[in-house]
N, C-alpha and C positions, 0 to 999 in steps of 0.2 A: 504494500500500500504506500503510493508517494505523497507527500504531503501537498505538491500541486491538486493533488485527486482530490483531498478531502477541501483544501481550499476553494477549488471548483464546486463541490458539492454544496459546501457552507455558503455560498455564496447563491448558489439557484436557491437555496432553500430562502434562506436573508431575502432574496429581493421577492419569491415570491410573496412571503411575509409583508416586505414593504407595498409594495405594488397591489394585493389584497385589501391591505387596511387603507392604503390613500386613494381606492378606487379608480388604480391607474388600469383600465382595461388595456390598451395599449401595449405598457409595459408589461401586464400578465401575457399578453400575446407573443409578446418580445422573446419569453424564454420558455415556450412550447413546442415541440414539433409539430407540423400539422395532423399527425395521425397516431393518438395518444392512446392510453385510458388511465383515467381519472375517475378512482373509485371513494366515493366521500364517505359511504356505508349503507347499508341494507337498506335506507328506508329510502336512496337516491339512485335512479338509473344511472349505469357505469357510462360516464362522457368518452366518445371516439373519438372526436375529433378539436381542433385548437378553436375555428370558430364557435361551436356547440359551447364549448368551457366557456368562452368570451360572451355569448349569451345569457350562458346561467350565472354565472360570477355577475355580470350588470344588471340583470334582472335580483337576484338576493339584496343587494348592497341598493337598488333602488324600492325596492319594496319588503324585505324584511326586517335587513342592519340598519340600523340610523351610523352606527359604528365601530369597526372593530380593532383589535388589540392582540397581534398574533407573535409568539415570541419563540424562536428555536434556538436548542443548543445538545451537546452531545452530538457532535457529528460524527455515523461512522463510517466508511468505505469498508462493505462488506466485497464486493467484488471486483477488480477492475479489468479494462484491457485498455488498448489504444485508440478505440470508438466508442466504449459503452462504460458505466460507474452503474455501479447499484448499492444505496445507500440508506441510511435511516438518522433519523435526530428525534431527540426530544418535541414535544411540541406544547406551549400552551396558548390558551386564544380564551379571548373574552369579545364577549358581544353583546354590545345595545340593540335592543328591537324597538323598531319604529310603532310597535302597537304598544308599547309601553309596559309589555312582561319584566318581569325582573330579570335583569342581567344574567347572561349565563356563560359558564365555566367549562373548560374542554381542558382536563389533561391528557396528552395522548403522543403518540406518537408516528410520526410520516415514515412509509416507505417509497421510495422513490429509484426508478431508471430513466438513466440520461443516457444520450447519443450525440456523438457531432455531429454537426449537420451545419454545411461550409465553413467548416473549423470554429465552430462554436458550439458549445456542451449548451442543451436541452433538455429539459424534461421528456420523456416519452411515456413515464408511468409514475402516477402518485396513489398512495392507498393510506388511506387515513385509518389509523386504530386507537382506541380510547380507552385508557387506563379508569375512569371517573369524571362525571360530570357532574356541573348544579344548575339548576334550571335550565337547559340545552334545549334547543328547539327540535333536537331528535330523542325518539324514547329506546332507539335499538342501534348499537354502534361494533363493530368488530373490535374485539378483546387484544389487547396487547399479547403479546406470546409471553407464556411462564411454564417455567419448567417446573411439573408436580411437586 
C-alpha cells in the first residue's frame, strides 16, 4: 500500500464530503465515473450511473436537507493496483431536515472503488454501512462488518 494511494483515496472521500454538504452538484460530478454504483442502503435503489447520482444528491439537498455535516477519517487502502484503489474510512454525517425532524446522526462507514479515468482516480463504487444512528431518515441500513 503507497501512501500516494491512500492520499488519493483521503482525498475522493474529503471532497466528496465537501462537495455533498456545500451542494456543489458539479463538483460531486467532478469525481465520478460515468458508470458507477452507488449503494446508500436497502431502503434506496443502487444508483448506475454519475448523472442518476447528480439527480438524486440535488433532488435530497433540495427537498429533504436544509443541511448537512459529513466528516471522514480512518482511511484505509484495502487493495491497490495501477488503475483501481478499493478503500474504506470512517464516516460521520449529521443532517438538518427541511421538515423540521430533529437532527439526525449517521455513524458509519464508506466503502469505496476508484479507477482512473484520463489519469485521474474516481469513484466507480461507494456503499454506505452504519454502525448506529439517531433520528436518520432511514429505519434499515447495512451493518458494519464484525467479526463474532
Amino acid at each position: 500500500m503507497t501512501l500516494s494511494n491512500i492520499e488519493n483515496a483521503s482525498r475522493l472521500f474529503s471532497l466528496y464530503c465537501w462537495y455533498y454538504d456545500s451542494n456543489d452538484i458539479e463538483g460531486i460530478g467532478s469525481i465520478f465515473a460515468q458508470e458507477i454504483q452507488v449503494d446508500y442502503g436497502p431502503e434506496f435503489p443502487t444508483v448506475t450511473s454519475r448523472d442518476e447520482l447528480l439527480e438524486k444528491v440535488a433532488d435530497a439537498n433540495a427537498t429533504r436537507f436544509l443541511t448537512t455535516s459529513h466528516h471522514v477519517s480512518n482511511v484505509i487502502v484495502v487493495q491497490e493496483s495501477e488503475t483501481s484503489l478499493t478503500a474504506k474510512c470512517y464516516l460521520y454525517a449529521w443532517h438538518q431536515y427541511r421538515d423540521g425532524s430533529p437532527d439526525g446522526e449517521l455513524w458509519g462507514r464508506y466503502h469505496a472503488e476508484f479507477i482512473q479515468e484520463n489519469s485521474q482516480w474516481k469513484f466507480q463504487a461507494l456503499r454506505l454501512r452504519a454502525a448506529g444512528t439517531v433520528d436518520f431518515h432511514r429505519s434499515k441500513m447495512y451493518p458494519i462488518e464484525r467479526i463474532p
